[in-house]
C-alpha positions in Angstrom: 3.0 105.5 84.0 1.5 108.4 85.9 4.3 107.9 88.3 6.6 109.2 85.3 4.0 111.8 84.9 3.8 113.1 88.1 7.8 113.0 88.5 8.1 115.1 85.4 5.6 117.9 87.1 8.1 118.1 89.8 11.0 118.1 88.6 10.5 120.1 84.9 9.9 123.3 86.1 13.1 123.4 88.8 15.5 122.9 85.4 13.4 125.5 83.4 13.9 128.2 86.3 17.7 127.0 86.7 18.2 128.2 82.8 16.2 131.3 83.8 18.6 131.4 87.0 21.5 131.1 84.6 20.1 133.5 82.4 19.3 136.2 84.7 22.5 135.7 86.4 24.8 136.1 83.4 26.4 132.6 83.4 26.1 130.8 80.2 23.2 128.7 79.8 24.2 125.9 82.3 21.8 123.8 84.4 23.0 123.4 87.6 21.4 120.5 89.4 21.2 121.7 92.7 19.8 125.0 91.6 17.1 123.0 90.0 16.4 121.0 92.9 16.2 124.3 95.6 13.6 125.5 92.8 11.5 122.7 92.2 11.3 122.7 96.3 10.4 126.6 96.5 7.7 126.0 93.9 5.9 123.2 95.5 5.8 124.9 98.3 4.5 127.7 96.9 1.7 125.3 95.2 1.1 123.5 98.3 0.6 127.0 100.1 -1.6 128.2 97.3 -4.1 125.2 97.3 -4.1 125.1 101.2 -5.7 128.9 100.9 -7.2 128.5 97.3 -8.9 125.2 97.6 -8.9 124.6 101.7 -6.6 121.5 101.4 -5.8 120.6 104.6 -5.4 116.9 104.7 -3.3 114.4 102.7 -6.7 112.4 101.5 -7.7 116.0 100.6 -4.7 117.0 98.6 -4.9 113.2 96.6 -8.5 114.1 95.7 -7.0 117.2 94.1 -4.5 115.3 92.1 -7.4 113.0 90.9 -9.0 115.9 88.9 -8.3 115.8 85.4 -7.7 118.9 85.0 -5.1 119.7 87.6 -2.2 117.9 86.0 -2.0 120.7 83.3 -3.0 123.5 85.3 -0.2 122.7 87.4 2.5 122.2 84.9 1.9 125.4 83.4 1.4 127.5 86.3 4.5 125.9 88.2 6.3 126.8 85.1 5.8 130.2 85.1 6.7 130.1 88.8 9.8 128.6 88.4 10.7 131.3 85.4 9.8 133.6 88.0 11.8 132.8 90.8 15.0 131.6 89.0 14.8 135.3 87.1 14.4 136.9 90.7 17.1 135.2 92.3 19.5 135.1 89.4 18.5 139.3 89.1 20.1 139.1 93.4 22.8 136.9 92.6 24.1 138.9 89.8 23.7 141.9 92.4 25.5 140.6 95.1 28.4 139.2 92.6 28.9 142.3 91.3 28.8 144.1 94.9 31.7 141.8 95.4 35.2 143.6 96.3 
């Protein structure tokens, strides 16, 4: 069960920022997979980056006693949620720019 858990944190946020890729980019309210997947990669980067200077994780034993905290689990749904809006807003706002720069 928390293997389902844990695959929905990752992989949630990637489609909600494709619909706000979509969004932002004018196309209709599609879902493109690959989109998703290039998001839900930017934002666990950007987690992993964020507890590395946040929290000092530097070790993989370190990083699965973070994932052991109770809290943790929620705080990082939400917050890689509103990353993933974010980003997919951002580069939908440069995609629309560069199609419409397009001869």
């Amino acid at each position: 069960m928390d293997f389902f858990h844990y695959f929905l944190i990752l992989i949630v946020p990637g489609i909600i920022g494709a619909l706000a890729f979509s969004i932002a980019a004018r196309f209709r309210t599609e879902i493109n997979i690959f989109v998703a997947l290039i998001l839900d990669l930017l934002v666990f980067l950007h987690m992993i980056i964020g507890l590395y200077f946040f929290h000092g994780v530097t070790t993989v034993e370190a990083l699965l006693e973070e994932f052991n905290c109770l809290s943790f689990s929620r705080n990082y749904a939400l917050l890689s949620i509103v990353i993933a809006i974010v980003l997919g807003a951002f580069y939908g706002v440069i995609r629309r720019l560069f199609f419409w720069l397009r001869p």
